[in-house]
N, C-alpha and C positions, 0 to 999 in steps of 0.2 A: 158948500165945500169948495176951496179955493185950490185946485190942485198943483198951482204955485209953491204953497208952504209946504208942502210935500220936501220930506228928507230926500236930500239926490240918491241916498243910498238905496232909500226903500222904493224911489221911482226905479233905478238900476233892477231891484228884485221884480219888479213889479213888469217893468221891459223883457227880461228874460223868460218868466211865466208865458207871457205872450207869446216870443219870438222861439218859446219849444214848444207850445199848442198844448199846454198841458191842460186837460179837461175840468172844467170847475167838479167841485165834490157832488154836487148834486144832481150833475148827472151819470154818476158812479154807482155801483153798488157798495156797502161799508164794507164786506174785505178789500176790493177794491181801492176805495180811498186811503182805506191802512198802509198798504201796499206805496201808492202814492206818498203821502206823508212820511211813511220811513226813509224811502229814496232822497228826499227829499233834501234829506241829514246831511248827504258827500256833498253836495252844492251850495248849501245855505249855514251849517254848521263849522265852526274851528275845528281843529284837534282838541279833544278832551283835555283838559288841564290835568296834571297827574297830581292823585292825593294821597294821604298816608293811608290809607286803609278801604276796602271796600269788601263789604259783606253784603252776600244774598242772605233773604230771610224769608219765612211763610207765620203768617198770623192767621190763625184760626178765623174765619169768616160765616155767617148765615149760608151763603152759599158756597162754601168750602174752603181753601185756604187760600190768603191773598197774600201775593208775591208782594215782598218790599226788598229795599235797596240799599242799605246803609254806608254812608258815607261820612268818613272823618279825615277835616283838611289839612295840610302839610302846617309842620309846626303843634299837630296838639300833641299830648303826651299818650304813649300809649298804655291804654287804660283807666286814663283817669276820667271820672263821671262829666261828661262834654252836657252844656243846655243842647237842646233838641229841638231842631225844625222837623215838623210832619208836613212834606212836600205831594198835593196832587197834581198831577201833570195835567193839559190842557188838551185839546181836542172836542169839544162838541161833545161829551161823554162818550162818543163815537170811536173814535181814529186816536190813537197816540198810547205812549206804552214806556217802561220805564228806561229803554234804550232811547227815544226820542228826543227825552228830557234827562239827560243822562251828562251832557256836558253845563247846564243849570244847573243842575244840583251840586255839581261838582264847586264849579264856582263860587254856589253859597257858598260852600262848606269850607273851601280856602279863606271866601271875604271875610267869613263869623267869627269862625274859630269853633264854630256849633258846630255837630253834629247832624246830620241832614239825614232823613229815611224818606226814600218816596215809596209812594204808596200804588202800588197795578193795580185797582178797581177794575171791576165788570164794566162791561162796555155794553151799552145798545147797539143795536138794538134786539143782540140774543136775551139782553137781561133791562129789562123795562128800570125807569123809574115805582121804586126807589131805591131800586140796586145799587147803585155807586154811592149813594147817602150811606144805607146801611154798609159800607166797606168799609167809606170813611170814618165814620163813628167807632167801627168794633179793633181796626187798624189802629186808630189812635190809644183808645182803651188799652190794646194789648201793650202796643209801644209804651205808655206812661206804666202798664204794672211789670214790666219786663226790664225794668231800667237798669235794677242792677245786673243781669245780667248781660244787657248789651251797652253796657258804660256809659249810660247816661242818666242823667240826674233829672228824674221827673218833676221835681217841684219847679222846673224851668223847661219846658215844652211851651212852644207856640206852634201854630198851625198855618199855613201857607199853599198859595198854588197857582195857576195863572189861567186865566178862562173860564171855562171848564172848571178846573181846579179853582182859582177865586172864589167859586159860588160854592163848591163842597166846605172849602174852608169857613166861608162864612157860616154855612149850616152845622160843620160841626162847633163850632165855636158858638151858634146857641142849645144846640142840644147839650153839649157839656155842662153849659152854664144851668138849665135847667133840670138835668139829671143828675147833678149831684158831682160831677167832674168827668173826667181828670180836670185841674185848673191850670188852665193856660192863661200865657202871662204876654201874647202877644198874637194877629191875625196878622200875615201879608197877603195882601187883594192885590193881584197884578191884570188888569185891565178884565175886573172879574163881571161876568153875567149873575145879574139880580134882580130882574125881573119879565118871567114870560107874558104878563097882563099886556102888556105894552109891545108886545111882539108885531101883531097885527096890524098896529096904527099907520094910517097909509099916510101919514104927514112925518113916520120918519126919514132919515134922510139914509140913502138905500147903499150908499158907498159902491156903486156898479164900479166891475172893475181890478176891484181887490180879494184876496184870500178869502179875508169874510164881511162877506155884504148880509144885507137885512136877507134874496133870497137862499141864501147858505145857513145863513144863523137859524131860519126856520127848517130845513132840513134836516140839520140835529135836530132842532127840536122835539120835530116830528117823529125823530129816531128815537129819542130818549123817554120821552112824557106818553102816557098812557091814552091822553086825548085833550082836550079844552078843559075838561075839570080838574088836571094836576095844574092848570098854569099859574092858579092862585094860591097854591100848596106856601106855604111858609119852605118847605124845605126843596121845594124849584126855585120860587123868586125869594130869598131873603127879605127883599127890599117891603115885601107885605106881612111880614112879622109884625107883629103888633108890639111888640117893645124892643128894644135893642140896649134900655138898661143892664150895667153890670158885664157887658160883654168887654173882653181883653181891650186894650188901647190896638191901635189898625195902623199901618205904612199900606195907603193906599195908590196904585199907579195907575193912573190910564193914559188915556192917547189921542189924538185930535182925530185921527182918520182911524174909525171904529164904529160900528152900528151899536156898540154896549157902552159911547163911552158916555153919555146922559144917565144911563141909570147906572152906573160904576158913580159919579160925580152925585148922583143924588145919595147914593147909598152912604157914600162919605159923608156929605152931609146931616143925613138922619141920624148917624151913629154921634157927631159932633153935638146934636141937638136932644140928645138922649144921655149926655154926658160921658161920654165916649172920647177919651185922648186920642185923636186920627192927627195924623202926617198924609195930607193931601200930595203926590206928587204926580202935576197933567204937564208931559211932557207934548205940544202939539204940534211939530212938524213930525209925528210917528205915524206907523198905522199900527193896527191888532197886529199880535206875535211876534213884535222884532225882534224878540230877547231869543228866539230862537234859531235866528239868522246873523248870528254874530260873525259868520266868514265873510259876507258883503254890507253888511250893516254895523258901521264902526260905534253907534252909540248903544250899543246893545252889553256891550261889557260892563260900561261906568254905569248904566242902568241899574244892573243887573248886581255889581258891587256895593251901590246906593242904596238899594233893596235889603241887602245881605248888610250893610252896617246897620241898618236900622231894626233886624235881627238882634244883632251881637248888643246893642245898649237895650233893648227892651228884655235882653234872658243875663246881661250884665256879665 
């Protein structure tokens, strides 16, 4: 790891961490880190982008009702059936929430012209794996059979999210494919975790230093997964799914400074070699989360609009 090629911007983020003592997350308790992570938003966040329209919503969920977010961006019409991103926010399944990811989604939703719903899944670690899978899956379901009333047009839904969210995305998008629907027409994986099997490996490279390093990423972990036998679950690590045929075409993003970003870059991969249309984008002077830090990280917009066109031509 060359910490030369380091964005100035994200060394700037990376300087200030330090120079206010802010505690890494795992030696936090998770409301704690919550807590943390929100704060986080006046320092490292823009002002929200203002859009046409924003509706709170509750979808029936396994374990009761899951808040979602609905958002439609300046310029569409009002009313008329918008294609649809189902956005999961990011956090470790831990930490984050749909105000964290609130100025993202918004952005899609200006770049696309789509429609954007994010999704508030159960967090670990009050609610184990496979809590946030099962939110994900029954969120989407509702959003594609609810279309006409929330003016979107389901036969154009794709699924997206970033983290955290990358890997629910991925999951739902085969469970879809194997359950019969809803049919999604498109996955964005933004620098997504896909596989725990490889967590352990002491020859990864540990990124000491940053927001999330190898010992952080195993602290969700550990929050999220039930023990060592969910880590080969298909619906923890995608990346050991045993097919990946037939799944949506993928706008995949990662980052050079990232303990996920090997198995993000494999996962692309597999899907390309399983006949799977992917859009590779490895941006690598980055590190994990910038698109979150858009008030001191200047490449986190054009990312994040890059993303959101490659939305808008795959729901057309």
């Amino acid at each position: 790891m060359d910490r030369t090629l380091l964005d100035p911007d994200a060394q700037r983020v990376l300087d200030l961490i330090r120079e206010a003592g802010r505690p890494p997350y795992e030696t936090l308790t998770p409301p704690e880190a919550r807590e943390f992570y929100r704060a986080g938003r006046r320092i490292l966040q823009p002002d929200p982008p203002e859009v046409a329209e924003i509706r709170n919503l509750e979808a029936p969920g396994p374990g009761g009702k899951i808040p979602l977010r609905l958002y439609r961006g300046l310029g569409t019409v009002r009313g008329a059936a918008l294609p649809a991103l189902v956005y999961f926010h990011g956090g470790g399944w831990v930490i984050g929430d749909l105000d964290t990811h609130d100025g993202v989604c918004r952005l899609i939703a200006n770049a696309s012209g789509c429609a954007v719903v994010s999704v508030d899944y159960r967090l670990a670690p009050e609610h184990k794996f496979p809590a946030a899978v099962e939110d994900a899956v029954a969120a989407t379901e509702w959003i594609a059979a609810q279309g006409a009333s929330l003016d979107i047009d389901s036969s154009r839904l794709a699924v997206g999210g970033d983290s955290a969210g990358g890997n629910l995305a991925a999951v739902v998008a085969l469970t879809a494919r194997d359950h019969g629907g809803p049919r999604l027409r498109h996955q964005l994986l933004i620098y997504p975790a896909t596989d725990f099997v490889t967590s352990d490996d002491p020859g990864r490279e540990r990124f000491e230093g940053f927001p999330l390093n190898v010992v952080t990423m195993n602290w969700f972990r550990d929050h999220y997964l039930r023990g060592a036998g969910d880590y080969g679950d298909w619906r923890a690590s995608p990346l050991r799914a045993t097919d990946l045929r037939g799944l949506p075409p993928a706008y995949v993003l990662t980052v050079g400074f990232d303990p996920l970003h090997a198995e993000g870059e494999q996962y692309a991969r597999n899907l390309k070699e399983a006949g799977v249309p992917v859009q590779h984008r490895h941006i690598a002077p980055q590190m994990h989360g910038f698109l979150t830090m858009g008030k001191l990280i200047a490449a986190a917009k054009p990312a994040t609009e890059e993303a959101a066109a490659a939305v808008k031509a795959a729901l057309g």
